[in-house]
Biopython code that builds the backbone (N, CA, C, O; Angstrom):
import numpy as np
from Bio.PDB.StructureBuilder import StructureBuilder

atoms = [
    (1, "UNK", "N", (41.016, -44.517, -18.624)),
    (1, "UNK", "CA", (41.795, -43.296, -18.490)),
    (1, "UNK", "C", (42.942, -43.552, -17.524)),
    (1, "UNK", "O", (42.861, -43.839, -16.329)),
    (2, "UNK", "N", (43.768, -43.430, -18.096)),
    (2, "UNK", "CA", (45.066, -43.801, -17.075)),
    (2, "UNK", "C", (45.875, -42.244, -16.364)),
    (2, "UNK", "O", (46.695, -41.890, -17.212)),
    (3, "UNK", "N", (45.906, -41.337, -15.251)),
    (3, "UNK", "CA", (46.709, -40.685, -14.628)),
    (3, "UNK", "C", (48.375, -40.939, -14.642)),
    (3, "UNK", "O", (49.083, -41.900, -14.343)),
    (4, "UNK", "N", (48.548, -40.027, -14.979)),
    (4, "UNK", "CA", (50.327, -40.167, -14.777)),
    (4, "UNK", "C", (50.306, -39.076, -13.843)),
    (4, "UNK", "O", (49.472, -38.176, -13.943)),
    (5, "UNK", "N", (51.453, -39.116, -12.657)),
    (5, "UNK", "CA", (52.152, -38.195, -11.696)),
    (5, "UNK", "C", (52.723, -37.517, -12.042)),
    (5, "UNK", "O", (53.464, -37.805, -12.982)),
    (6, "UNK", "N", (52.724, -36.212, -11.494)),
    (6, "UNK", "CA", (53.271, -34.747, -11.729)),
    (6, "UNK", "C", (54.851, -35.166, -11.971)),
    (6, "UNK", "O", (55.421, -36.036, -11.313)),
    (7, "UNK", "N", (55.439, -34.418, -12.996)),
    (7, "UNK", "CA", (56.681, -34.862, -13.354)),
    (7, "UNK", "C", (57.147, -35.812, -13.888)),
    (7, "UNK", "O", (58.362, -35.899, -14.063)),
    (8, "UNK", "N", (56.300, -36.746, -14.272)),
    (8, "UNK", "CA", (56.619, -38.259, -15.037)),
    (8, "UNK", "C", (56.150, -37.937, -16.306)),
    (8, "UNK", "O", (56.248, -38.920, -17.040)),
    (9, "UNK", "N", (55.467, -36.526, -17.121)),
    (9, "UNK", "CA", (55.116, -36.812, -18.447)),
    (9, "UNK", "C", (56.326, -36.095, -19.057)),
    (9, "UNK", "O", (56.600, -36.521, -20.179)),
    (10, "UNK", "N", (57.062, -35.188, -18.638)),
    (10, "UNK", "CA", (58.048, -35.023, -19.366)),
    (10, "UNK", "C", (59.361, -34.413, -18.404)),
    (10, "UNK", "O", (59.221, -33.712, -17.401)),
    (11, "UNK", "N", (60.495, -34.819, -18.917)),
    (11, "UNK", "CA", (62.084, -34.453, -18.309)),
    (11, "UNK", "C", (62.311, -32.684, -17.880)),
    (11, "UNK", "O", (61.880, -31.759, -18.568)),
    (12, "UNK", "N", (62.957, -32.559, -16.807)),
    (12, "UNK", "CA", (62.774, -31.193, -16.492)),
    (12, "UNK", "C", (64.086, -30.837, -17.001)),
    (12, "UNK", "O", (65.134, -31.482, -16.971)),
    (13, "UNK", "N", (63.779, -29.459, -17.571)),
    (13, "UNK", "CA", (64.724, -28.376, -18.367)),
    (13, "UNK", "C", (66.583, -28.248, -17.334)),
    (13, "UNK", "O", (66.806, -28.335, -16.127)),
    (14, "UNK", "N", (67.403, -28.053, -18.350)),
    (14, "UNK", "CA", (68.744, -27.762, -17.658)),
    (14, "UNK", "C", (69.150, -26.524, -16.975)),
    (14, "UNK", "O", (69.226, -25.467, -17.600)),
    (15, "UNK", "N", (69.272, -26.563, -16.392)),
    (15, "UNK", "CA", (69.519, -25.401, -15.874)),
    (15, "UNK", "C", (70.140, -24.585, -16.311)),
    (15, "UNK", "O", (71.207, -24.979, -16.782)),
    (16, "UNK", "N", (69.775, -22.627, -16.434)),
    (16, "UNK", "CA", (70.857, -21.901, -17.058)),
    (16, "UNK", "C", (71.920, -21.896, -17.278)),
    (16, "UNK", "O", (72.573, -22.321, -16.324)),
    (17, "UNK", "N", (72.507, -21.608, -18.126)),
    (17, "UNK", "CA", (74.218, -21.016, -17.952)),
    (17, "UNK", "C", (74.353, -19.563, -17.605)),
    (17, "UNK", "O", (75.449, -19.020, -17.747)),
    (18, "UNK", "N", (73.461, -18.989, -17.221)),
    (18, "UNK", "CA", (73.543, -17.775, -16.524)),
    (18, "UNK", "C", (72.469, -17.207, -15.456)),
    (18, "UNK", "O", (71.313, -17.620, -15.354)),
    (19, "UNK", "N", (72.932, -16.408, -14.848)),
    (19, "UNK", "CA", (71.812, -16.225, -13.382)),
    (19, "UNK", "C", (70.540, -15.354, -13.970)),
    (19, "UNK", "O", (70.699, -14.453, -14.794)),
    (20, "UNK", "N", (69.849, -15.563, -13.684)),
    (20, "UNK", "CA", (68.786, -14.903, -14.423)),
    (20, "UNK", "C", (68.359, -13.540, -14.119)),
    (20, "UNK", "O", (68.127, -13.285, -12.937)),
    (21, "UNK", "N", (68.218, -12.629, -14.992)),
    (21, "UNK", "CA", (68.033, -11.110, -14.666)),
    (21, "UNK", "C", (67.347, -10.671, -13.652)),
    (21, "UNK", "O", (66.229, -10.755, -14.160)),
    (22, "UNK", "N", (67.144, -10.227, -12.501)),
    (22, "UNK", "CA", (66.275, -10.234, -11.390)),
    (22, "UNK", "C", (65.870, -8.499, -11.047)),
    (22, "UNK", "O", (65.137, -8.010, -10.188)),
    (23, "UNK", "N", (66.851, -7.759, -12.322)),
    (23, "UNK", "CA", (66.586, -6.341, -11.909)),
    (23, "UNK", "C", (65.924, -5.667, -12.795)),
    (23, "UNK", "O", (66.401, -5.780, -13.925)),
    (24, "UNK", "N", (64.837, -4.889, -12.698)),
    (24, "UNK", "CA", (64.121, -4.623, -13.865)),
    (24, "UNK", "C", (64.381, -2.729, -13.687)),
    (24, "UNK", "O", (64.348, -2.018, -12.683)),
    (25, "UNK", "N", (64.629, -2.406, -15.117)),
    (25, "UNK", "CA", (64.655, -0.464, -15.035)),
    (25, "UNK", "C", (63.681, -0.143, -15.791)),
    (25, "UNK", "O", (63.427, -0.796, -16.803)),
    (26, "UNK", "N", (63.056, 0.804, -15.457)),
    (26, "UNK", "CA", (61.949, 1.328, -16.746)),
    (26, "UNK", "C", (61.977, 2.872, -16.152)),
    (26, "UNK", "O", (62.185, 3.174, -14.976)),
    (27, "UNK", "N", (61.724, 3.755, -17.225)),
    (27, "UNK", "CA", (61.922, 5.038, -16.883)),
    (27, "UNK", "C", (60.223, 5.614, -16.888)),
    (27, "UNK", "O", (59.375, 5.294, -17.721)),
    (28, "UNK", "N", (60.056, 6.424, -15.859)),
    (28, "UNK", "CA", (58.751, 7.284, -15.426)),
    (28, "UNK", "C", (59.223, 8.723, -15.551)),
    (28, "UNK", "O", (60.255, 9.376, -15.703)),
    (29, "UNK", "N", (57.918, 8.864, -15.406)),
    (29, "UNK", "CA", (57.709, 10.730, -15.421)),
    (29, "UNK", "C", (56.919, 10.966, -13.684)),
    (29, "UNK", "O", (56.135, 10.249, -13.061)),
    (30, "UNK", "N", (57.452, 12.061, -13.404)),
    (30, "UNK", "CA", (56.990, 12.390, -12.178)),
    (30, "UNK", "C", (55.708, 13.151, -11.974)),
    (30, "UNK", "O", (55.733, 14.322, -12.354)),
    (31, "UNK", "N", (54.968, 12.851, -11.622)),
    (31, "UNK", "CA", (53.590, 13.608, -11.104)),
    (31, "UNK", "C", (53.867, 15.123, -10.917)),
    (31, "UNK", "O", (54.827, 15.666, -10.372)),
    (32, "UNK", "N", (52.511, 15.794, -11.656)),
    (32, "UNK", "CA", (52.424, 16.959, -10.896)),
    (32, "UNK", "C", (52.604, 16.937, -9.136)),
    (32, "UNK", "O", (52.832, 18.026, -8.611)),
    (33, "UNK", "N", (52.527, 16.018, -8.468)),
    (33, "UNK", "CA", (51.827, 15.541, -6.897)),
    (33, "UNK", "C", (53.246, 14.824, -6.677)),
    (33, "UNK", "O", (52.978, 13.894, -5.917)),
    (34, "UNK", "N", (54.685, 14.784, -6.969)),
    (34, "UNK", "CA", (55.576, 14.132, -6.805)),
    (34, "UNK", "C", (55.600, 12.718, -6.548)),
    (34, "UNK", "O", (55.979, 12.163, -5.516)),
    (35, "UNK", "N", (55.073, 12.103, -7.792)),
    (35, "UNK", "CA", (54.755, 10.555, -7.685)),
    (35, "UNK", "C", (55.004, 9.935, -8.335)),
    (35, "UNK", "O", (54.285, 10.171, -9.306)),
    (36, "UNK", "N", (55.794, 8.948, -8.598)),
    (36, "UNK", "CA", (55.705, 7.949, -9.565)),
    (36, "UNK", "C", (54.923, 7.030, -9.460)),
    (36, "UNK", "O", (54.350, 6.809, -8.393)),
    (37, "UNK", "N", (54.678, 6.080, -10.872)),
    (37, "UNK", "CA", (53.740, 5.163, -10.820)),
    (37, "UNK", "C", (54.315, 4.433, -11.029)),
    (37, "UNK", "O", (55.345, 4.889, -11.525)),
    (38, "UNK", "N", (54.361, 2.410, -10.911)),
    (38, "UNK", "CA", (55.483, 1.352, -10.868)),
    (38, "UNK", "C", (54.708, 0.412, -10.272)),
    (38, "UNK", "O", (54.390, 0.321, -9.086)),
    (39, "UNK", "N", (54.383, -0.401, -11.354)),
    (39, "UNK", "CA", (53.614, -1.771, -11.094)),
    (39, "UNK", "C", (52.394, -1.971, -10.018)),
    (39, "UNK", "O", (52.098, -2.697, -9.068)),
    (40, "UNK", "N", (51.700, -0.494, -11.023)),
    (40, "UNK", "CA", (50.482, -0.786, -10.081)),
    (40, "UNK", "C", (50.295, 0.418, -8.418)),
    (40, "UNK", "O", (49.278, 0.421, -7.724)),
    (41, "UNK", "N", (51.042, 0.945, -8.255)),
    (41, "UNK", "CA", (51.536, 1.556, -7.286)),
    (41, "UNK", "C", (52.328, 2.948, -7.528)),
    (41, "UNK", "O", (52.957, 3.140, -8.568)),
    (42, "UNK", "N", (52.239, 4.020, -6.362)),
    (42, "UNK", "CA", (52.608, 5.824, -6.324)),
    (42, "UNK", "C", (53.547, 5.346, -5.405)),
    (42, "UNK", "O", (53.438, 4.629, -4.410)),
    (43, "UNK", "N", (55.096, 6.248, -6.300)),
    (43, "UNK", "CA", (56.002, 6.187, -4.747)),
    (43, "UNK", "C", (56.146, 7.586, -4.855)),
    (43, "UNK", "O", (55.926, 8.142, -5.932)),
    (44, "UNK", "N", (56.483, 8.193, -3.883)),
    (44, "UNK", "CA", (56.495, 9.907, -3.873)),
    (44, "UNK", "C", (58.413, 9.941, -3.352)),
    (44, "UNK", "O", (58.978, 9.276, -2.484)),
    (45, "UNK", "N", (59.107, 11.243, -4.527)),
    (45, "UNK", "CA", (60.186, 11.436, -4.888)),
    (45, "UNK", "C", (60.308, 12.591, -4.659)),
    (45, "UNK", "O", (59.464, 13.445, -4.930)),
    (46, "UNK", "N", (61.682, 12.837, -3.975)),
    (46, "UNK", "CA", (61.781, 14.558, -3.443)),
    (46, "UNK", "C", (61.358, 15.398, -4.456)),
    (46, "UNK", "O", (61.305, 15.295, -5.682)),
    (47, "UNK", "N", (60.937, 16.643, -3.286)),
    (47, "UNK", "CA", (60.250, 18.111, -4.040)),
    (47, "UNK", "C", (61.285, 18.242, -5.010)),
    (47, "UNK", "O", (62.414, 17.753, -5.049)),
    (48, "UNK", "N", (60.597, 19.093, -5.882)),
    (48, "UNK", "CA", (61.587, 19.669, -7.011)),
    (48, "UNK", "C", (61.630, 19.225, -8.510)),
    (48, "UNK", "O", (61.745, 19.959, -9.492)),
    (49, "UNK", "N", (61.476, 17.455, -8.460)),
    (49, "UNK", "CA", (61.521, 16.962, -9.549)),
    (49, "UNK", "C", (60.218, 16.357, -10.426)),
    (49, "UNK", "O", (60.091, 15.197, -10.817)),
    (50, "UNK", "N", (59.187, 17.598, -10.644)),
    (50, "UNK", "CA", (57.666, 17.485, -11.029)),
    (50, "UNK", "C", (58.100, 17.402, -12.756)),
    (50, "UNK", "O", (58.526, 18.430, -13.283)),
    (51, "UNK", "N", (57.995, 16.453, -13.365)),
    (51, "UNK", "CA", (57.726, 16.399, -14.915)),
    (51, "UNK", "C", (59.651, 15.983, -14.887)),
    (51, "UNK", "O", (60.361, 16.235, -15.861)),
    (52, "UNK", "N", (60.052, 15.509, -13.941)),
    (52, "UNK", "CA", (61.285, 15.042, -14.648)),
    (52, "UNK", "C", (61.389, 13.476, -15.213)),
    (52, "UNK", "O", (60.637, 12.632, -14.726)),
    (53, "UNK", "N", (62.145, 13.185, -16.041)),
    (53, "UNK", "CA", (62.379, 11.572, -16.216)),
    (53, "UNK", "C", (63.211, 10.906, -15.260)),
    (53, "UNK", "O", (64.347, 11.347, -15.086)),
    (54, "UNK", "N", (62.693, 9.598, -14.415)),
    (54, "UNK", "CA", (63.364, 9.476, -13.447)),
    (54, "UNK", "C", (63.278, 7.932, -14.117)),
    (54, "UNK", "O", (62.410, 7.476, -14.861)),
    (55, "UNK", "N", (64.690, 7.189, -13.496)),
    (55, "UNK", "CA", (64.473, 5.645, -13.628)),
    (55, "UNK", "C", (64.661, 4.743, -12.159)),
    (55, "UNK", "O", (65.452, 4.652, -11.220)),
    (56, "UNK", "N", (63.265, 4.103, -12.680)),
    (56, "UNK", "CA", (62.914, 2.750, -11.698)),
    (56, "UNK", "C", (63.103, 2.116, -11.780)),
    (56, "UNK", "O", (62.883, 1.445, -12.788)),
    (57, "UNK", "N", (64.119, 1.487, -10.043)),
    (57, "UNK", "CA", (64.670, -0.015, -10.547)),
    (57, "UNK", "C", (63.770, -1.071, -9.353)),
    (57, "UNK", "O", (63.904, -2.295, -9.386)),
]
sb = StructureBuilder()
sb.init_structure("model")
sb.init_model(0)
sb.init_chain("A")
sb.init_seg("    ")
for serial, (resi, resn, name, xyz) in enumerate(atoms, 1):
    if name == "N":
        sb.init_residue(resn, " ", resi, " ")
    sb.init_atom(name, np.array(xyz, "f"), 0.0, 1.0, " ", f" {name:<3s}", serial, name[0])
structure = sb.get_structure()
């Protein structure tokens, strides 16, 4: 059984021609309890906006 070293079985990829997207939006609905939900996690959003569509960036 012969081991080869990390990076010697194959050539590493070129690098983009563009910067890669780093900002993500997705749109939520607000809690009865003024909350959004977002990867796992409640962020709480001023009074007022209970059942509105809000977008998360």
């Amino acid at each position: 059984m012969q081991l080869v070293a990390s990076g010697e079985a194959e050539p590493l990829l070129d690098l983009p021609t563009r910067p890669f997207p780093t900002e993500l939006e997705q749109t939520r609905v607000v809690s009865p309890q003024g909350l959004v939900s977002f990867a796992g996690n409640h962020y709480s959003v001023p009074p007022g906006l209970t059942g509105a569509h809000v977008t998360v960036r």
